[in-house]
N, C-alpha and C positions, 0 to 999 in steps of 0.2 A: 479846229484842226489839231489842236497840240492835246486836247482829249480824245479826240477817236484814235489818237497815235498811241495815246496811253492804253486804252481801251484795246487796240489792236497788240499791244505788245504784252497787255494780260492773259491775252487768251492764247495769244503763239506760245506761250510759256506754261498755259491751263495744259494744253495737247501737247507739248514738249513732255514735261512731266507726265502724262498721262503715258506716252510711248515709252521715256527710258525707265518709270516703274513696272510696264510691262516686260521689256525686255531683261533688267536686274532681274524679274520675279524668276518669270519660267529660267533664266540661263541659268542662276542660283543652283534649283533645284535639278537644273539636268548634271549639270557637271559635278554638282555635292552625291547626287543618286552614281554618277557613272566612276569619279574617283572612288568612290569608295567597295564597287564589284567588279570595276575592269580588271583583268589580268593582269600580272605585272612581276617581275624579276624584283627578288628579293623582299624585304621589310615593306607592308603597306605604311602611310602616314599616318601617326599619332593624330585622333582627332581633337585632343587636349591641346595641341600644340598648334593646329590650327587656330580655334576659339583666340587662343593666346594671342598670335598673329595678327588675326582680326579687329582685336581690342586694339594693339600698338599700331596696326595703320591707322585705326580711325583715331585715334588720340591725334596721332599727325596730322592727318587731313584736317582736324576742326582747329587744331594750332596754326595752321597755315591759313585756314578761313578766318580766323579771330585778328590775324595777323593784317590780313586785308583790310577788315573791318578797321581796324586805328590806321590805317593810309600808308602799311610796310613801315610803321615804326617798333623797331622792339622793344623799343623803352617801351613803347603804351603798352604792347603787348608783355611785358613783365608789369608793369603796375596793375594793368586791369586783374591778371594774376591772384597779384599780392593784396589787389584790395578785396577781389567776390571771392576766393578762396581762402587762402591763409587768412585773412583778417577776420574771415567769418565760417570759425569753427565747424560750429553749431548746424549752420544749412548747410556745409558741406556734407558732414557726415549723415544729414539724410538720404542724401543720396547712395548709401551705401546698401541700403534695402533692395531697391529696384536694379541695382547693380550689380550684384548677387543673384539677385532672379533672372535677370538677362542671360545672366552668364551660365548657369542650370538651362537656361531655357536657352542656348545656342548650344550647349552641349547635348540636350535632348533630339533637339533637330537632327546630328550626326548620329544618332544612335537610330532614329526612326526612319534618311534614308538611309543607312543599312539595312533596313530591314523589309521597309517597301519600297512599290514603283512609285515613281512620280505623281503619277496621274494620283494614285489614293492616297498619297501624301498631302497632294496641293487639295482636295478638298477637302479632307479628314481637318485640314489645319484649321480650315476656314470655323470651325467650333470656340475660336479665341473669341469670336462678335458674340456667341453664349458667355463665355465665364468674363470677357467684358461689358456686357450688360447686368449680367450678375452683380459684381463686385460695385459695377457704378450706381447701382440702387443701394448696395449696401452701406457702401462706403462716402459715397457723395450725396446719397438722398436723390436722386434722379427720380424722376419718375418719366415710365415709359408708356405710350399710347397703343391703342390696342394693334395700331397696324406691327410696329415693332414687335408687341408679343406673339401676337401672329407667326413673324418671319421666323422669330425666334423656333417653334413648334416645327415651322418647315425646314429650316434648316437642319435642327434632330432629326427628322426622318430621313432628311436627303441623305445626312452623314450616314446614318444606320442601313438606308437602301444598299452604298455604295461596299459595306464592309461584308455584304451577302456574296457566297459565292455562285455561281452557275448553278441553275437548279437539274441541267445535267449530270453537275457534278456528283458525285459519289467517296464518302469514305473521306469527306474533305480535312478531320483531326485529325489521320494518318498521314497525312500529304508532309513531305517534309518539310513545305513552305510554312504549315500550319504555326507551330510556335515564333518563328523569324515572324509571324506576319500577326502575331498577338504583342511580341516585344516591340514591336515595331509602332502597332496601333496603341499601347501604352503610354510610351514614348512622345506620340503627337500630343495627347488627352491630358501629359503632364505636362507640356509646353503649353499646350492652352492653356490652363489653372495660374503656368507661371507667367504668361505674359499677358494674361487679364487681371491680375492683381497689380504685377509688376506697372502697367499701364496707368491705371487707376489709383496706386497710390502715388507715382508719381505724379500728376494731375493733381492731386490733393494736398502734397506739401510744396506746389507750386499756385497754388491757387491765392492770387493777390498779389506776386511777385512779377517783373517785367523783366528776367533775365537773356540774357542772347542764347540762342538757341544752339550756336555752336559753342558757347561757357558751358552750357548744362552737359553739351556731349561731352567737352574735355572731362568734366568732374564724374560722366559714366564713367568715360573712358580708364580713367586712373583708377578707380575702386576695381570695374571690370579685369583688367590686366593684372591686377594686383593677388584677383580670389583666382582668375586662370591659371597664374603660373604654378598657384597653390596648386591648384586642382591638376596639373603636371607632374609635380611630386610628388602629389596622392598616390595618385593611379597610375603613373606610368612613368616611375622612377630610376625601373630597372633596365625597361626599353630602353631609352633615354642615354642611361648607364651604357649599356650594349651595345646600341644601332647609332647611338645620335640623336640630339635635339631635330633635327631636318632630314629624320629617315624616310627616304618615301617620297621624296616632294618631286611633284613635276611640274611643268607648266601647266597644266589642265587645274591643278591642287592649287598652284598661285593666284591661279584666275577664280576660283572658289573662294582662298581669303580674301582676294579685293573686293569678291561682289558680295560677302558677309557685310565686309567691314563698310561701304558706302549703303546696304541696305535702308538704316536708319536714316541716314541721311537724304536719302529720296523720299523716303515716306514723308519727312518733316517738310520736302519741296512741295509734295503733291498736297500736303493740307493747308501749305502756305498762296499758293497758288489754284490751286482747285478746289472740288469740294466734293461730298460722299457719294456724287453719283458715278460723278469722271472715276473716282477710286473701286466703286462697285463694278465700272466697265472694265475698271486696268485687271482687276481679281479674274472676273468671268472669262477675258478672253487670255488671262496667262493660263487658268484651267484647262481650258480648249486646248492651247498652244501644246501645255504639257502633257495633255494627251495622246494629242494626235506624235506627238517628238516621242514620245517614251514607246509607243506602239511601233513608229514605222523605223526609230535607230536604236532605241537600246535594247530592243527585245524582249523584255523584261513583263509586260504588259498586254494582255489580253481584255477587254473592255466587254462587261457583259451586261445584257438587256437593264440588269439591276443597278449598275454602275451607271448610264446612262440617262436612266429615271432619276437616280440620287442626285447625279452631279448635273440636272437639269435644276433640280429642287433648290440644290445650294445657291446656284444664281440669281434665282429668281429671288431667294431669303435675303442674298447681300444685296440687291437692290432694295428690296423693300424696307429692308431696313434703315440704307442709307436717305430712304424717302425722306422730305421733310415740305409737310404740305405748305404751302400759304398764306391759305384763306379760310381752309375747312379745321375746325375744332372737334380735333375729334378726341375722347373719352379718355382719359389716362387711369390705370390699372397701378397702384402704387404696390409693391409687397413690402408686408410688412415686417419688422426686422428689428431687434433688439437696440437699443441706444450702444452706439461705440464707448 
């Protein structure tokens, strides 16, 4: 009794996770897509200052989950602190790599929905499972089996179908869209690069270590908020100066930094609790979602025979990918690659 009970409350919480990384995914990108081209009186919001935002809740949020973890003592939650942090330099500050690249790579996202819809967004993205297999053969010595190379090939097409335009179309460099819709496709292609490496080294200078999952977010989180606020006064110092730190913000924009800021934190539910297939269904049907949402409310999006073929392809590559047979042995393709 008391393991079918266990059993039944793994899998309520497998399909728990399964729905609200659904839901985070596609609402993410509608409302990051729709703040950032809705109309609106006065100053839009600084996307710098969002990222920034983002980091500072979720610092909070894993301070308050760490905080549970020791049973609501704040002594323990200051020693645990003062003993995996401050005590130990050295692993802290590896984390300053991938934290850095999160944060390049949350500011790319704000730059690529500016410049597309959803829909070509949410599968353009899915090219991170490429420069994450990349990097993990590089970097980890992985080796991958032919079905995953496979997916791998299908998914470049899918992506490359989806970025074609109408073959009705005509004169499509002229199109004013044209350039927004190359900065835009850059934009994604850079966030994959940064969040397949960022991914993969993190993995590697955690490899051997049993740390809490919400410690390793605090220790993002603080480098994160650290290079954002930088990246505030880079770039948008004068805004800032002029409009205000909170120029812009509405509720649709608040509900954008919360669902930034908990994103991480679902995924790490959904690997903790599920596994790559539940994860390749949450992808394919947030795809779907953000489709059919971006086509019938934001307007923005017209879905064309090529579009439909691609973003079938991409599906079918995240499941495959996520396959993992067995009982069947099948063939691994190592590439080969220079000693780190």
């Amino acid at each position: 009794m008391g393991t079918a009970k266990t059993l039944g409350g793994r899998v309520s919480l497998k399909y728990l996770s399964l729905v609200v990384m659904i839901i985070q995914t596609t609402v993410l990108v509608l409302t990051l897509r729709y703040s950032r081209t809705s109309q609106q009186e006065g100053p839009r919001y600084l996307s710098s200052t969002a990222v920034f935002n983002a980091e500072v809740l979720k610092l909070v949020i894993c301070l308050f989950l760490m905080l549970l973890e020791k049973g609501g003592s704040p002594t323990g939650l200051i020693s645990s602190l003062n003993e995996d942090i401050l005590q130990k330099p050295v692993d802290t500050l590896k984390l300053l790599v991938p934290a850095g690249l999160y944060t390049i790579q949350n500011n790319l996202l704000f730059v690529a929905l500016s410049n597309l819809d959803a829909a070509t967004y949410q599968v353009t993205y899915q090219l991170k499972i490429l420069t994450t297999a990349i990097f993990s053969v590089i970097l980890l010595r992985k080796k991958l089996n032919l079905t995953k190379w496979l997916s791998l090939v299908v998914l470049m097409v899918g992506v490359a179908l989806v970025q074609l335009p109408d073959s009705n179309s005509t004169d499509v460099k002229k199109s004013p869209n044209f350039s927004s819709q190359v900065i835009g496709l850059v934009a994604v292609i850079c966030a994959c690069f940064s969040s397949g490496f960022a991914g993969v080294y993190f993995e590697k200078i955690l490899k051997g270590t049993n740390p809490s999952i919400w410690l390793r977010n605090v220790q993002l989180a603080m480098f994160s908020s650290v290079i954002a606020l930088a990246g505030v006064y880079m770039n948008d110092n004068t805004a800032v100066i002029t409009a205000g730190f909170f120029q812009g913000y509405t509720l649709v924009v608040w509900i954008t930094v919360a669902l930034q800021a908990v994103g991480g934190l679902i995924i790490a539910m959904v690997i903790k609790y599920a596994d790559n297939i539940v994860k390749g269904f949450a992808v394919s049907l947030s795809i779907i979602l953000s489709t059919f949402l971006s086509f019938s409310f934001l307007g923005d999006f017209t879905p064309t025979h090529f579009f439909f073929v691609g973003a079938t392809l991409v599906i079918v590559a995240t499941f495959l990918y996520g396959y993992e047979p067995s009982s069947s042995r099948l063939p691994t393709v190592p590439l080969k690659t220079s000693p780190i």
